[in-house]
DRENKOL-490856 format. One record per atom (N, C-alpha, C): atom name; residue number from 1; x, y, z. Coordinates in Angstrom, 1 decimal. Layout:
REM residues N
> CA|NUM|X|Y|Z
...
This chain:
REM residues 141
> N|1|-30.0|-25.5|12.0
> CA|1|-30.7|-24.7|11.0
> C|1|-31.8|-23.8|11.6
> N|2|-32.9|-24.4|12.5
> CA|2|-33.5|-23.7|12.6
> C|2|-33.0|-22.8|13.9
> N|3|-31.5|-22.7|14.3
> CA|3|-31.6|-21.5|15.0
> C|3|-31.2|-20.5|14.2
> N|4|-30.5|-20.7|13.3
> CA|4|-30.8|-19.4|12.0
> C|4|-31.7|-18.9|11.5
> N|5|-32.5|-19.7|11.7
> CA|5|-33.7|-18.9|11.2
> C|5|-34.8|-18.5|11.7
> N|6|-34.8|-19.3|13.2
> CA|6|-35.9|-18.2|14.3
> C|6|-35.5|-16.4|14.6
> N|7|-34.4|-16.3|14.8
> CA|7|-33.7|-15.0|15.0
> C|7|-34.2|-14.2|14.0
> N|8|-34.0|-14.9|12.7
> CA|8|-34.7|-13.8|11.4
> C|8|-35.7|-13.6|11.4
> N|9|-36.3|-15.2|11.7
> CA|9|-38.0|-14.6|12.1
> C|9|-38.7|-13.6|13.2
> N|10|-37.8|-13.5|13.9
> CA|10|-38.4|-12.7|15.3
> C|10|-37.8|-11.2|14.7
> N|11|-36.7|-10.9|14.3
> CA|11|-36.0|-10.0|13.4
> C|11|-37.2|-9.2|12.8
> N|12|-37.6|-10.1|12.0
> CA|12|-38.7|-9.5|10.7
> C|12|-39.9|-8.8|10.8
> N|13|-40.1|-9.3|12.3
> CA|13|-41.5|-9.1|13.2
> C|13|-41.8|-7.8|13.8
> N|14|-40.3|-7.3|14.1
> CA|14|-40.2|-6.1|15.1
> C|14|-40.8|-5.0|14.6
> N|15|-40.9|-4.7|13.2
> CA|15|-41.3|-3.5|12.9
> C|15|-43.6|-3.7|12.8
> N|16|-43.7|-5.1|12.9
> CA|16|-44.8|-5.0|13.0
> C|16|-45.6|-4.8|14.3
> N|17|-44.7|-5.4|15.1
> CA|17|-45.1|-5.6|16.8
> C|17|-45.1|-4.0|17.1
> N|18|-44.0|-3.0|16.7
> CA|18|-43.7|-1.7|17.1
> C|18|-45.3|-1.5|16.2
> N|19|-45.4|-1.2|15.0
> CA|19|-46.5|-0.6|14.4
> C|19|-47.8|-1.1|15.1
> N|20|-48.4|-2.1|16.0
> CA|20|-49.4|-2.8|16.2
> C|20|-49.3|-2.2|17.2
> N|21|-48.4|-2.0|18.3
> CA|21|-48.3|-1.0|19.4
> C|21|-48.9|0.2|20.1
> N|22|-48.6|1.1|18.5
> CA|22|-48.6|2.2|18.4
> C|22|-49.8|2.9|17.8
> N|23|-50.5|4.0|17.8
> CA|23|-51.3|4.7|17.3
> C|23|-50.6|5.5|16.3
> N|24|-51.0|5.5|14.5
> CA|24|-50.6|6.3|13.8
> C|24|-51.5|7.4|13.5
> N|25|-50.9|8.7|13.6
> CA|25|-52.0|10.0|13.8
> C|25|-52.6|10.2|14.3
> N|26|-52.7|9.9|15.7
> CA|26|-53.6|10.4|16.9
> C|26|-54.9|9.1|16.2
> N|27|-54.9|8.3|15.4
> CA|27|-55.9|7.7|15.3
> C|27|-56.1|6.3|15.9
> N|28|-57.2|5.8|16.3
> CA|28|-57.1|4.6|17.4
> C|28|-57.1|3.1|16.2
> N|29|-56.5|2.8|16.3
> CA|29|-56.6|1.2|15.5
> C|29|-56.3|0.2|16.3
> N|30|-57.0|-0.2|17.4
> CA|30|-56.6|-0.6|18.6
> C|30|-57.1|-2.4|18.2
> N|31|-58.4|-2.3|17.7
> CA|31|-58.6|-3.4|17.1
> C|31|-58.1|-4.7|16.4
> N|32|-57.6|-3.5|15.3
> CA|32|-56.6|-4.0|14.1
> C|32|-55.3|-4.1|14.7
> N|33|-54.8|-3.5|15.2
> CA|33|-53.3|-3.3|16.2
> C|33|-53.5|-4.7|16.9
> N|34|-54.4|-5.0|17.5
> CA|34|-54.7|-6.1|18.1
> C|34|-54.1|-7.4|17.9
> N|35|-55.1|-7.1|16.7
> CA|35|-55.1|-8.8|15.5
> C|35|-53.4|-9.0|15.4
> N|36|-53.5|-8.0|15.2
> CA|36|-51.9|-8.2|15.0
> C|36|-50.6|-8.7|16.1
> N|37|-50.9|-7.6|16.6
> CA|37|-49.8|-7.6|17.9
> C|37|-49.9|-9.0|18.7
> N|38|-50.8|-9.1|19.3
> CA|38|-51.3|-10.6|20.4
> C|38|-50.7|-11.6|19.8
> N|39|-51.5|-12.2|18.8
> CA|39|-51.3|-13.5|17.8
> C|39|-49.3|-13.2|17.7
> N|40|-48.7|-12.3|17.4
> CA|40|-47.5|-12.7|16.9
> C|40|-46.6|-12.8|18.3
> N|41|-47.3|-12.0|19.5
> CA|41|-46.3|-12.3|20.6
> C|41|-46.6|-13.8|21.4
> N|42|-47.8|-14.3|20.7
> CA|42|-47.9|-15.9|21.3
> C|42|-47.3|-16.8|20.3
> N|43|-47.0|-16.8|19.2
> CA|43|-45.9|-17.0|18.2
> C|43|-44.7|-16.9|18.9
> N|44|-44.0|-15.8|19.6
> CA|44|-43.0|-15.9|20.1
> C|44|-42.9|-16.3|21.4
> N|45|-43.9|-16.5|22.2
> CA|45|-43.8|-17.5|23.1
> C|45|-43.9|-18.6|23.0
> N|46|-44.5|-19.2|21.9
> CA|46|-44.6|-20.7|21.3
> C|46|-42.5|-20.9|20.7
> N|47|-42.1|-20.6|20.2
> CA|47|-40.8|-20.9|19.4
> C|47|-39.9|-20.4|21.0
> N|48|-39.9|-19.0|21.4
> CA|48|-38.9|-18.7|22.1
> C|48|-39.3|-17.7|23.6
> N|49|-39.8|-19.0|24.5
> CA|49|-40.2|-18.0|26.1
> C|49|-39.2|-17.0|26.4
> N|50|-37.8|-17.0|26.0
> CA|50|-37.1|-16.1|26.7
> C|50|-36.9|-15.1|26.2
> N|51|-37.5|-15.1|24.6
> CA|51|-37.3|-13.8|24.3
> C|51|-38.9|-13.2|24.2
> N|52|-39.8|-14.0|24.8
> CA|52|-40.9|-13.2|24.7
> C|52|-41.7|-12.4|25.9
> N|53|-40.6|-13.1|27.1
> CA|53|-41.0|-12.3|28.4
> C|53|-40.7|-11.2|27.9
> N|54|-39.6|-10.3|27.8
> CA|54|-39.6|-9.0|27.8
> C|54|-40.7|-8.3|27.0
> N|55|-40.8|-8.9|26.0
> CA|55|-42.2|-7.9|25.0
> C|55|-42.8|-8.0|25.3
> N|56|-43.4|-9.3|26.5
> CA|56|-44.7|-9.1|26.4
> C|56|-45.0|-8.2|27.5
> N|57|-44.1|-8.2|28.3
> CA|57|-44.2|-7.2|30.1
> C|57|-44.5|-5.8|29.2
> N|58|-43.3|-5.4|28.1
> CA|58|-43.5|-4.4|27.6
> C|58|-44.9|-4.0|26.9
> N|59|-45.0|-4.9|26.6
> CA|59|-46.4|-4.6|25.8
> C|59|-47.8|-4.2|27.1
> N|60|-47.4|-5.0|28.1
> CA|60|-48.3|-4.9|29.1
> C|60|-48.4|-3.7|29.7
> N|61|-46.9|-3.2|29.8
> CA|61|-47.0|-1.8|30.1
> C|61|-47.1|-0.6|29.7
> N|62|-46.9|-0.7|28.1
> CA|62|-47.3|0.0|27.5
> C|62|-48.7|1.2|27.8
> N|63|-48.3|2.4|27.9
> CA|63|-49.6|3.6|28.2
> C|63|-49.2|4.7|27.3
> N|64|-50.4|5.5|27.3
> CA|64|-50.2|6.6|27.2
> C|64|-51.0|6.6|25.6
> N|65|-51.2|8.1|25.3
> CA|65|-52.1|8.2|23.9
> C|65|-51.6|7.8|22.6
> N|66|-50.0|7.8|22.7
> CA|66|-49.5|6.6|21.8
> C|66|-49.4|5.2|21.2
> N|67|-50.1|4.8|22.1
> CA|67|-50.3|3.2|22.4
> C|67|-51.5|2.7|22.1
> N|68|-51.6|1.5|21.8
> CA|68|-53.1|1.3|21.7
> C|68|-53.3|0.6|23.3
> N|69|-54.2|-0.2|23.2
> CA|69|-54.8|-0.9|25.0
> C|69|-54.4|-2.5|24.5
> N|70|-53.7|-2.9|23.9
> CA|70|-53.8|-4.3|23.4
> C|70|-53.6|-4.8|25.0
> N|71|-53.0|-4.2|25.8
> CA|71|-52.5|-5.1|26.9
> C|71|-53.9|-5.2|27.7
> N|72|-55.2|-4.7|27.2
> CA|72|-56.3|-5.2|27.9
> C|72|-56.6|-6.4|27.5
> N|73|-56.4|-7.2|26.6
> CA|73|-56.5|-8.3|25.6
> C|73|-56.1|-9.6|25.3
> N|74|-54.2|-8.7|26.3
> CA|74|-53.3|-9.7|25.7
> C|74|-52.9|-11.2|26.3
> N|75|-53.5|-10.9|27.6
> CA|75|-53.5|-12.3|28.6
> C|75|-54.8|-13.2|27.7
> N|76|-55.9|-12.4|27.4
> CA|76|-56.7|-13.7|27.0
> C|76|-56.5|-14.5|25.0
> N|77|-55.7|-13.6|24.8
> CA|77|-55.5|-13.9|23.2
> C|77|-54.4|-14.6|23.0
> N|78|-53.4|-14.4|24.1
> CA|78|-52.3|-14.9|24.0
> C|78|-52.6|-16.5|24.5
> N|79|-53.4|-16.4|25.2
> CA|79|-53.3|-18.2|26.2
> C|79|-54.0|-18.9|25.2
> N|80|-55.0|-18.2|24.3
> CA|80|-56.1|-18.9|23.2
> C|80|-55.3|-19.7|22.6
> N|81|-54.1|-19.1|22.0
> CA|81|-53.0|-19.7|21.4
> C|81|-52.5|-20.2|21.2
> N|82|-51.7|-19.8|22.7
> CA|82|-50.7|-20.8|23.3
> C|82|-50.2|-20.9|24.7
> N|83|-50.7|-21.1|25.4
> CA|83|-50.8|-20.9|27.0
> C|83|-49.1|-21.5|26.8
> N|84|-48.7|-21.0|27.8
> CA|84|-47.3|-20.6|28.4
> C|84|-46.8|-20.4|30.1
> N|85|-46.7|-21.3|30.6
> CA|85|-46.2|-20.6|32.4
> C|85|-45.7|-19.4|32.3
> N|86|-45.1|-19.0|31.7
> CA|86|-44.6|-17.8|31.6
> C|86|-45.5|-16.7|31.7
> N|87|-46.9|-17.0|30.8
> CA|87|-48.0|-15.9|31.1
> C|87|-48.1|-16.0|32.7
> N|88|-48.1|-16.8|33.2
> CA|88|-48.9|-17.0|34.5
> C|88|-47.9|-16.6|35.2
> N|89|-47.2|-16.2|35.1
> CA|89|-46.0|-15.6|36.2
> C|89|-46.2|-13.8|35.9
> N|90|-46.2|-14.0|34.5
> CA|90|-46.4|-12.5|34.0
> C|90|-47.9|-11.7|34.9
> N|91|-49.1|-13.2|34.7
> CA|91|-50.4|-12.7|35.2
> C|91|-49.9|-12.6|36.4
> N|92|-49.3|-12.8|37.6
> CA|92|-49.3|-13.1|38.8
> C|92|-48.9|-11.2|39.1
> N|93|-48.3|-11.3|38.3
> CA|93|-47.3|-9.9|38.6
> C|93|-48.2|-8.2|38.1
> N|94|-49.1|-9.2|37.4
> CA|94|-50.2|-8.2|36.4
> C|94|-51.2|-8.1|37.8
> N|95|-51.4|-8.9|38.6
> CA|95|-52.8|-8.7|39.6
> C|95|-52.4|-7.5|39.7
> N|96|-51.1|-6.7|40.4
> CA|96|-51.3|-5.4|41.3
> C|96|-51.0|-4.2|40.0
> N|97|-51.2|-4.5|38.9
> CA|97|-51.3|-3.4|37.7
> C|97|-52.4|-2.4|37.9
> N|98|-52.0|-0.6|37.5
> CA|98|-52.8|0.0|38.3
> C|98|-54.0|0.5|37.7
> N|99|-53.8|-0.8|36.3
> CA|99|-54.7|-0.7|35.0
> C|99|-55.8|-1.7|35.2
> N|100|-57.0|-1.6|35.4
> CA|100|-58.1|-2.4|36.2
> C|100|-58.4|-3.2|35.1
> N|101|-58.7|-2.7|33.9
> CA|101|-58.4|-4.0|32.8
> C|101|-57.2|-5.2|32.6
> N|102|-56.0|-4.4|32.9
> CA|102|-55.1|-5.7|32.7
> C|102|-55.3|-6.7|34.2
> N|103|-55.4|-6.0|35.2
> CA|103|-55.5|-6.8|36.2
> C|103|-56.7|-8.2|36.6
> N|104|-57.6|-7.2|35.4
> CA|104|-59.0|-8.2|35.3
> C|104|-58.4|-9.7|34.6
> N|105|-57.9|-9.1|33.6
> CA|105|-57.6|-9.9|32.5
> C|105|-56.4|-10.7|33.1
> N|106|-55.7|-10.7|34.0
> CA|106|-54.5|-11.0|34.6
> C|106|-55.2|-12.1|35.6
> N|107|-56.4|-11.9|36.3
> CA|107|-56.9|-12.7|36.9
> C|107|-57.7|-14.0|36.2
> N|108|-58.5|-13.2|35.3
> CA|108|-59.0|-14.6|34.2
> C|108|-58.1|-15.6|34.0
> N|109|-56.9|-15.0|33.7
> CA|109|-56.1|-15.9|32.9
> C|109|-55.5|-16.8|34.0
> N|110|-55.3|-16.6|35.6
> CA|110|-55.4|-17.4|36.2
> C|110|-56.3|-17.9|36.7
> N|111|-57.6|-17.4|36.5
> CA|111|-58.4|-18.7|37.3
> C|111|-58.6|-20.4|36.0
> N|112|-58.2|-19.5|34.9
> CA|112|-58.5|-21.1|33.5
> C|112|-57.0|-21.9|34.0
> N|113|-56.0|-21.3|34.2
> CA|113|-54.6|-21.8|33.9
> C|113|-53.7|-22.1|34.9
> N|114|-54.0|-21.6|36.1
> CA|114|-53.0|-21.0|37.6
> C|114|-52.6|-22.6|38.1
> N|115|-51.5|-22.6|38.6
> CA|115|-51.1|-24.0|39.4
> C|115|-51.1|-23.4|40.8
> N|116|-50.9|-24.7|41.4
> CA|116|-50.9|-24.2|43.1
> C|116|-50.4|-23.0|43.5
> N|117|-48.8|-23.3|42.9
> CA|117|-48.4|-21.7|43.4
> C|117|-49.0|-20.6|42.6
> N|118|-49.5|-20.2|42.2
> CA|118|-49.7|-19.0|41.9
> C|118|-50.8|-19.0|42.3
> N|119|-51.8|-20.0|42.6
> CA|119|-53.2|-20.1|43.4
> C|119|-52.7|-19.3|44.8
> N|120|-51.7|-19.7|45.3
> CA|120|-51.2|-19.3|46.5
> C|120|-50.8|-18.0|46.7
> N|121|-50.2|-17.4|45.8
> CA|121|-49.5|-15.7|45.5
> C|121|-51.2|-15.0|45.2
> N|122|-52.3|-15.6|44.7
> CA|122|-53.0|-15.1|44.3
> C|122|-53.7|-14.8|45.7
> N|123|-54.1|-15.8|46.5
> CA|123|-54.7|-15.8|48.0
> C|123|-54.1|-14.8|48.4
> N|124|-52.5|-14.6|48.9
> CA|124|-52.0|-13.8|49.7
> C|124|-52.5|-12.3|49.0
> N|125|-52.1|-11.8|48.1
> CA|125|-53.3|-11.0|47.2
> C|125|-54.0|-10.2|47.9
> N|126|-55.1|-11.3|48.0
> CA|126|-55.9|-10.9|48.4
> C|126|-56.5|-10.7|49.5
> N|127|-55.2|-11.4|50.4
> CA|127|-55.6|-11.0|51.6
> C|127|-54.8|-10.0|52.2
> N|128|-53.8|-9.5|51.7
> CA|128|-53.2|-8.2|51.6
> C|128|-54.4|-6.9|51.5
> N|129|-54.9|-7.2|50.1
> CA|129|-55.6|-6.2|49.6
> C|129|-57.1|-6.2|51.2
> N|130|-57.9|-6.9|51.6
> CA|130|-58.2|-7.4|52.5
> C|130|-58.2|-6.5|53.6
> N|131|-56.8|-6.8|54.0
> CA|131|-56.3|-5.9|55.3
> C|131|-56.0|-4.7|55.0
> N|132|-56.0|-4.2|54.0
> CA|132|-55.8|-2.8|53.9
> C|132|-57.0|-2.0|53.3
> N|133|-58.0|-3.1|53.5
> CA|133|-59.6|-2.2|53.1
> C|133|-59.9|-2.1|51.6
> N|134|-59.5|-2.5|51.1
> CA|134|-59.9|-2.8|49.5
> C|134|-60.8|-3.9|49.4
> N|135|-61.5|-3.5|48.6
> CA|135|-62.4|-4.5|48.1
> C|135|-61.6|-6.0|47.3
> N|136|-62.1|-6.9|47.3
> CA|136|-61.8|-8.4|47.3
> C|136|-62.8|-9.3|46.9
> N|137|-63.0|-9.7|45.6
> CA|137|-63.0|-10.6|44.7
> C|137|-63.5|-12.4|46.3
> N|138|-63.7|-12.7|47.1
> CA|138|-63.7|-13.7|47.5
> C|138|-63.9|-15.0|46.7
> N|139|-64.6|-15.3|45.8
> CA|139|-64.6|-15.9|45.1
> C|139|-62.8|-16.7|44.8
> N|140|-62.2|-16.0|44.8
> CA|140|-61.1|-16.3|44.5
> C|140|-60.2|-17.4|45.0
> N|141|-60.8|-17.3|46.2
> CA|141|-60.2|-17.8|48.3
> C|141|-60.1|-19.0|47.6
């Protein structure tokens, strides 16, 4: 039974996840878009991780003046929730985002939650970034 009725539930959602997304009229409701959007994609990482990777990468990548910034947000509101490995794989992949917010936020969310390996993806990181003259977080080492 209840796989009948997760599907409808995630079904029912879509048109709010798209509106929470999105800026209506060039106006910013990034806030309120917020409340909304985050809380329901950790809802769908709580019932269904495989269908939440995709939305949530999308949501992360989401740009442009159509969009609101939820993905500055969404690593810390989502793990409030319902922490997930799956964020941390997502965060791992968020460090090299060319969005300094999500990458911030991509890092927080591993230093509360990270296991060895991704402690380890995160070092190499940074020692990448390192040898190519970018500034580096050491703290992190």
């Amino acid at each position: 039974m209840a796989q009948l009725i997760l599907p409808r539930s995630l079904l029912a959602m879509r048109p709010l996840l798209f509106a929470a997304n999105h800026r209506e009229n060039g106006s910013s409701n990034r806030q309120v878009a917020c409340v909304i959007q985050n809380p329901i994609l950790a809802y769908i990482l709580r019932v269904s991780p495989e269908l939440a990777r995709v939305r949530i990468e999308q949501a992360i990548a989401a740009r442009g003046k159509e969009f609101t910034a939820c993905n500055h947000s969404l690593f810390q509101i989502g793990s409030e929730i319902h922490y997930d490995p799956l964020l941390e794989e997502i965060g791992v992949h968020s460090l090299d985002d060319p969005d300094p917010e999500v990458a911030g936020t991509a890092a927080t969310l591993l230093g509360k939650f990270a296991s060895r390996a991704a402690e380890t993806r995160f070092g190499a990181v940074t020692r990448v970034g390192a040898q190519s003259g970018q500034a580096v977080n050491q703290n992190w080492m």
